[in-house]
N, C-alpha and C positions, 0 to 999 in steps of 0.2 A: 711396507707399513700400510694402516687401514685407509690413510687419505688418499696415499695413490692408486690403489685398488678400487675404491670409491669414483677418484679421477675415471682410470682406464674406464671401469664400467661405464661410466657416462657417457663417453667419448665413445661408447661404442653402440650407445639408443638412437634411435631414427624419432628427433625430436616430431616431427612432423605427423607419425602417424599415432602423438598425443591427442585425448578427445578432450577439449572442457569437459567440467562436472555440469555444466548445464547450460543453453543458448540463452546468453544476455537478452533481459526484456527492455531493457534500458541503456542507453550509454553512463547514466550516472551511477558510479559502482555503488553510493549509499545507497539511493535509493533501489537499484538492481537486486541489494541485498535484502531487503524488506521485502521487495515484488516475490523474491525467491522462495523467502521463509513462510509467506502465506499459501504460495502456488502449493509447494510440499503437501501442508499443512490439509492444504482443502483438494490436493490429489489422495491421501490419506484418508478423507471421509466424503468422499464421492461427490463432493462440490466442483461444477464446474466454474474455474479459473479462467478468465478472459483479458487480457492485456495489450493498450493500443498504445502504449507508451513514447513519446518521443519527447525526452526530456537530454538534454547533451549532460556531458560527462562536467563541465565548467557550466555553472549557474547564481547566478547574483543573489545569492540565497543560504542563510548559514545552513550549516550540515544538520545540526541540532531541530532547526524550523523545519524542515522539510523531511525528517523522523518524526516529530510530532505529527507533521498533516497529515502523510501519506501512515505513517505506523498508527498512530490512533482512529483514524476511518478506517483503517484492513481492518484492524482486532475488532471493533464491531460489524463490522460487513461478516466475518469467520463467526465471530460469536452467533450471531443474527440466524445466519445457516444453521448453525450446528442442532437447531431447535426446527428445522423446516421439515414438517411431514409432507411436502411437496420435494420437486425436484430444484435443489438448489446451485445458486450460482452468483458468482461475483464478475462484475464486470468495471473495469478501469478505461477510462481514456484521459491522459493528460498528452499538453502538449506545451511548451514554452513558442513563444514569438513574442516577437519586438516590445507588444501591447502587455506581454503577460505571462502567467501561467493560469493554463487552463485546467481545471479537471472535473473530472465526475464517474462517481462510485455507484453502481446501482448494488441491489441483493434482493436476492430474495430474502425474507422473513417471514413468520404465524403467528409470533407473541403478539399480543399489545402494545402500541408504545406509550408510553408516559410521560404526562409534561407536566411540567409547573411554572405555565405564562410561557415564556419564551423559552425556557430551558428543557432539557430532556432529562429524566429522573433516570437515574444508573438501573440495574438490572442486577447490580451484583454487590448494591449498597444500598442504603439511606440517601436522599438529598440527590443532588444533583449530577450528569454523570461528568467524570472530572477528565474522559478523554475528550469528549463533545467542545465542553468551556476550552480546555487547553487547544485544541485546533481553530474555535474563533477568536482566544488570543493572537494568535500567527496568523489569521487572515488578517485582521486587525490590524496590528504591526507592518503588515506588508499594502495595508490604503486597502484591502478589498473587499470583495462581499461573498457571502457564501447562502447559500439554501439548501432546507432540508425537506422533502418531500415524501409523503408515504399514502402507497394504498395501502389493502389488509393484506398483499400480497408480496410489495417491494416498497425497498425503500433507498432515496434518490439523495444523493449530495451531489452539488455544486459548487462549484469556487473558481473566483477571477483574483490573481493577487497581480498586485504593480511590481512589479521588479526588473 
C-alpha cells in the first residue's frame, strides 16, 4: 500500500544532510518569519538587508503586537527603498533584556516625508499613515517611547517597550 511505501522511503533518507530553507535571523519563529519575508523581498530588488536580531523564541509580548511593530516599520523601511535612486538598504537591530525591548530600523529613502504636527502623512493614501499610528499604539501599550528621525537620505526608528 502507498503508506508503507511512503514509510520505507522515509526510513531510508539521511535526515541529516536536510538543509533549512533559510538561516534563522531570530529565535522568535513570528517574528523570524516577518525578518524573512522582507530579506526575500529586498534580496529581489537589490536592497541591502541587514539584521542584528536577538529576540528569544518565548517573549512577554502578544504575537499580534509584535507583527504590528516589527511588520509595519519593515513595509515602510521596503517601501521607503523601493523609490531610492541611491544605494539602498535596511538595517534592523532589536534586542530583548530584563529593561526591555530594544530596537531600531534605519533605511535609506529620496521622497519627502510628510507630516501633519506629530503624525506622518501616508504616501499611499489621504490623512495620516495608519501603519505609523498603529505601531505607536503598541509602543504605547507596552509603557514605551519611540522616535522617528530623518535626514534627505535616511530615515531612523527607535523604540524602548517595557515588557
Amino acid at each position: 500500500n502507498a503508506v508503507e511505501q511512503a514509510i520505507d522511503y522515509l526510513s531510508d533518507c539521511d535526515v541529516t544532510k536536510i538543509q533549512p530553507l533559510h538561516t534563522p535571523l531570530c529565535e522568535n519563529v513570528i517574528l523570524d518569519a516577518i525578518l524573512q519575508y522582507y530579506k526575500t523581498l529586498s534580496e529581489e530588488h537589490q536592497i541591502v538587508f541587514q539584521a542584528a536580531v536577538e529576540i528569544p523564541a518565548d517573549l512577554p509580548m502578544e504575537d499580534t503586537d509584535l507583527s504590528i511593530l516589527f511588520g509595519n516599520l519593515l513595509e515602510n523601511a521596503y517601501d521607503a527603498c523601493l523609490g531610492c535612486a541611491a544605494p539602498a538598504y535596511i538595517r534592523i537591530m532589536a534586542k530583548y533584556k530584563d529593561t526591555g525591548l530594544l530596537l531600531r530600523i534605519e533605511n535609506a529613502h529620496s521622497s519627502p516625508i510628510r507630516k501633519q504636527g506629530r503624525r506622518f502623512l501616508s504616501s499611499k493614501h489621504e490623512g495620516p499613515g495608519i501603519g505609523t499610528e498603529s505601531v505607536k499604539a503598541v509602543v504605547s501599550q507596552y509603557h514605551g517611547m519611540i522616535t522617528f528621525e530623518h535626514t534627505p537620505a535616511e530615515f531612523r526608528v527607535s523604540a524602548m517597550l517595557s515588557i
